[in-house]
C-alpha positions, -999 to 999 in steps of 0.1 A, spaced: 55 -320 301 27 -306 281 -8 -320 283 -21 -346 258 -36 -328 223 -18 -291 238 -13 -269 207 6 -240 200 -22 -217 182 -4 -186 178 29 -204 167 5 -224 138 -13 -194 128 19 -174 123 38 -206 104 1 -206 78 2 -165 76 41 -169 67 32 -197 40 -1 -184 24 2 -148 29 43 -129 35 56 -153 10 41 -143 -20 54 -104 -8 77 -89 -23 113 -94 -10 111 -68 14 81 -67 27 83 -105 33 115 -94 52 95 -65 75 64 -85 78 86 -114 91 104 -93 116 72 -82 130 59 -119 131 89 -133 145 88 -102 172 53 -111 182 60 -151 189 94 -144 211 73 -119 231 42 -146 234 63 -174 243 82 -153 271 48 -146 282 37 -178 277 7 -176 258 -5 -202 228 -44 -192 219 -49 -168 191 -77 -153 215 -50 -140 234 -35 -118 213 -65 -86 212 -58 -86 249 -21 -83 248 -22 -56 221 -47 -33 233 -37 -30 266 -2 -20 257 20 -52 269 31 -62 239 40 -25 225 61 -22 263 81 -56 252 87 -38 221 106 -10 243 123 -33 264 135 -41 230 148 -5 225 125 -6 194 106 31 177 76 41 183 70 42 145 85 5 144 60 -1 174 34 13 152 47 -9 120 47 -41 143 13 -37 159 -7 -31 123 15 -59 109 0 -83 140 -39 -68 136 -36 -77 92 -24 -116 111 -53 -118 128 -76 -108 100 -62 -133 81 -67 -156 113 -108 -143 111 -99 -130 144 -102 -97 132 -95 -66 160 -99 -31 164 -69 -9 179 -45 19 167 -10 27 186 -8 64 195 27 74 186 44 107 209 39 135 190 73 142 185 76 111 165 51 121 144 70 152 134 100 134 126 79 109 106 67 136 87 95 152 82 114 123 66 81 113 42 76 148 32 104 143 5 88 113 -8 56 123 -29 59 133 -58 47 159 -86 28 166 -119 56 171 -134 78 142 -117 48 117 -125 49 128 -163 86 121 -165 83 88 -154 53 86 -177 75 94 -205 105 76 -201 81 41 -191 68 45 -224 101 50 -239 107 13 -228 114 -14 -253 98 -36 -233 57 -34 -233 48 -41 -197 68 -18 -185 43 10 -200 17 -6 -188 27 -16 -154 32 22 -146 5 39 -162 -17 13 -144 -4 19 -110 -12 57 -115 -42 52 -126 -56 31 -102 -35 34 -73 -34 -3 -74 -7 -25 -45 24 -40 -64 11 -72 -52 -26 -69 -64 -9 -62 -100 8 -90 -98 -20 -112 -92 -43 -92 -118 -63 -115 -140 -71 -111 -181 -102 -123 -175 -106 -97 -147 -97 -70 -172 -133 -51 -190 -115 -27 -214 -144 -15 -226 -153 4 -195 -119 9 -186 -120 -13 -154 -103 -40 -138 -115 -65 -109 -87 -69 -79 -97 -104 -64 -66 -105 -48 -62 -79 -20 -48 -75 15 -77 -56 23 -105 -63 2 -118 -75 -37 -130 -42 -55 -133 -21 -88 -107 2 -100 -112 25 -130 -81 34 -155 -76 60 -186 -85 58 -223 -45 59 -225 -42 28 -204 -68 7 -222 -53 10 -253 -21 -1 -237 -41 -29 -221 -54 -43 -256 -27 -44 -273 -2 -62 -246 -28 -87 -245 -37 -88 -284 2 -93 -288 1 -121 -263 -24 -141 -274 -40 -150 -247 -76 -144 -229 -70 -163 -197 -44 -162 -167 -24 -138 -152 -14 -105 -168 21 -101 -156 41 -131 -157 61 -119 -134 74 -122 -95 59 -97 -74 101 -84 -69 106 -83 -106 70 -58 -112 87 -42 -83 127 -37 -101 110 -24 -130 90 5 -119 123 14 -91 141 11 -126 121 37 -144 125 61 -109 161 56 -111 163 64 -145 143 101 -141 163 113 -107 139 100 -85 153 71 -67 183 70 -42 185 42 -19 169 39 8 145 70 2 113 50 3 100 58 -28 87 28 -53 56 16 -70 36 23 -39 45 55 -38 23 60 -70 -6 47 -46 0 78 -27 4 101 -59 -28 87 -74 -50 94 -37 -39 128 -37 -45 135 -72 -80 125 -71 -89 140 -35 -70 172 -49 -93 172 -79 -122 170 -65 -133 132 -58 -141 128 -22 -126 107 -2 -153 81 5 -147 70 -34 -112 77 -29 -118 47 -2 -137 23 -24 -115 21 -53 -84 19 -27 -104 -10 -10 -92 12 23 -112 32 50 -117 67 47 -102 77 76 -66 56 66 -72 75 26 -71 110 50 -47 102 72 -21 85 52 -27 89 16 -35 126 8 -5 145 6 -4 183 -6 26 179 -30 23 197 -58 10 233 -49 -13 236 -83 -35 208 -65 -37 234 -38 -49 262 -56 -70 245 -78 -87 233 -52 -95 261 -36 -87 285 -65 -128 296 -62 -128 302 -25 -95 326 -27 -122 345 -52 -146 351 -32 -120 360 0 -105 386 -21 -140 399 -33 -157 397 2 -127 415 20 -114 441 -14 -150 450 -30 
């Protein structure tokens, strides 16, 4: 029998993170992020643990990512689980330092499967063109935005008119999963911006009025329509995140700004976001120092 006022913390916490946070997700993150949540309470009440400041301990020292194997489960799904359990416990304000090493032969295969993911110049302006071919307005604007500013489907969706300063071409995300910040967009993109909301008529509320899935079937829409989607591939509205970092970072803005507009950290911009995947960004980037190479070793 349990003791008088006994509480389940971790079971709570993960019920409130479920309500307030996965369910406004899109459909399949709320799916992944529930897996991960639902993963993490089995192993806790096999272990029989109930206070949130239990969970670090578990984590870091590796028991709960050796349940996870027990559970024949990935080392990238190990990975997935563990960073879905440390963004928990941020939204808990038990915030927690600690990153899985993955084998590094998992890595390799990981790298392998994404490396057909990113996309081009030239892929980027044909989903450019035919978004704008559109009959419907917002669908323009939902993509050139998400280029622009690399911007989470989810922080779009919650993007606010009164947020919106066209005149300096910026926008206020006060709706992240990481944090509140700044994002910049083009001259392009601000004179889609006025006139969607001239045409609406409104200066208040929400931008979109749209579910976070629908945002979502619109932009996998315009990829379908150019070539670029088949199922399961991974690629989607945040995959324009990943475009937009290594676009900037390729053209010269260093990563700590990279960081700031992304609301991310530096070394998570590096690591995950900067991909070399259109070889022009290559050379351009280093177009001066194959000069000089070819001056210092041919003069």
């Amino acid at each position: 029998m349990e003791a008088e006022g006994w509480r389940n913390e971790i079971a709570e916490s993960i019920n409130e993170y479920t309500r307030d946070h996965i369910a406004f997700m899109a459909r399949k993150s709320q799916k992944t992020y529930s897996a991960a949540m639902s993963q993490f309470l089995r192993f806790a009440t096999e272990k029989g643990i109930y206070n949130l400041d239990d969970v670090k301990d578990v984590v870091v020292s590796g028991e709960f990512a050796d349940y996870l194997r027990r559970t024949r489960t990935a080392e990238l799904s190990i990975q997935y689980y563990i960073n879905r359990v440390k963004h928990w416990m941020a939204f808990a304000d038990k915030p927690f330092q600690y990153s899985h090493k993955i084998p590094s032969v998992d890595r390799k295969m990981k790298r392998h499967k994404d490396s057909g993911r990113w996309l081009s110049t030239d892929e980027v302006r044909a989903i450019i063109r035919k978004a704008d071919a559109d009959e419907r307005p917002e669908t323009s604007l939902i993509i050139n935005m998400l280029i622009d500013t690399g911007m989470r489907i989810s922080e779009l969706m919650n993007l606010k008119i009164e947020n919106i300063d066209i005149g300096n071409r910026a926008a206020f995300i006060d709706e992240s999963k990481t944090m509140p910040r700044w994002v910049c967009f083009s001259k392009k993109t601000a004179r889609i911006v006025r006139k969607y909301i001239d045409d609406s008529s409104r200066t208040r509320g929400l931008l979109f009025d749209m579910s976070v899935d629908l945002l979502q079937t619109r932009a996998n829409n315009i990829f379908a329509s150019c070539g670029l989607k088949k199922e399961r591939d991974g690629r989607g509205p945040h995959t324009l995140r990943h475009y937009c970092a290594s676009y900037l970072y390729f053209h010269g803005i260093p990563p700590d700004l990279i960081a700031l507009m992304f609301g991310d950290k530096v070394d998570v911009i590096l690591s995950t976001y900067i991909h070399a995947s259109d070889p022009s960004w290559v050379l351009k980037r280093y177009s001066s120092i194959f000069d000089k190479m070819e001056e210092d070793h041919n003069g």
